[in-house]
N, C-alpha and C positions, 0 to 999 in steps of 0.2 A: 527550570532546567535550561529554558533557552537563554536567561538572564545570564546563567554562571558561563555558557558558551560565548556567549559578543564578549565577556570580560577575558576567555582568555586567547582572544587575538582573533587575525584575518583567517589561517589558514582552519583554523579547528570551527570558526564558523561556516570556511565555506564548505567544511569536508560534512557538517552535520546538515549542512544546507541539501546539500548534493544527495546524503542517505535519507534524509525525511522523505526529498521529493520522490527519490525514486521506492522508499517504501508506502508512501502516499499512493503513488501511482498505482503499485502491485497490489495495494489493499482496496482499490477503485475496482481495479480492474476483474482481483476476486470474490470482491461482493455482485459485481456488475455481472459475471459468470453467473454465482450462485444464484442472485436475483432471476436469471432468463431462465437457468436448470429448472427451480422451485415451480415457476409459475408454468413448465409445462405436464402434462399429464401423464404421461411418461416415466416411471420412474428408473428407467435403466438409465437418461440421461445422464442421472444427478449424481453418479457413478465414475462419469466421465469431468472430471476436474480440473484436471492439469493432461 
């Protein structure tokens, strides 16, 4: 997918560049949540998501 993106130019790479990172991030960031929620004992926390 990212092969047919470089071929079709600067801008559609950088716009796919710019949604990975920032979908990257947000799926870090929500496992990184889920991960600290899981591991405590608690489970009213895991409730609290977003």
């Amino acid at each position: 997918m990212r092969g047919l993106l470089m071929l079709a130019g600067d801008p559609v790479v950088c716009l796919s560049t710019a949604v990975e990172a920032r979908v990257a991030k947000e799926t870090l960031r929500g496992l990184g949540e889920f991960h600290r929620s899981a591991s405590l004992p608690t489970h009213g926390q895991t409730m609290r998501s977003s």
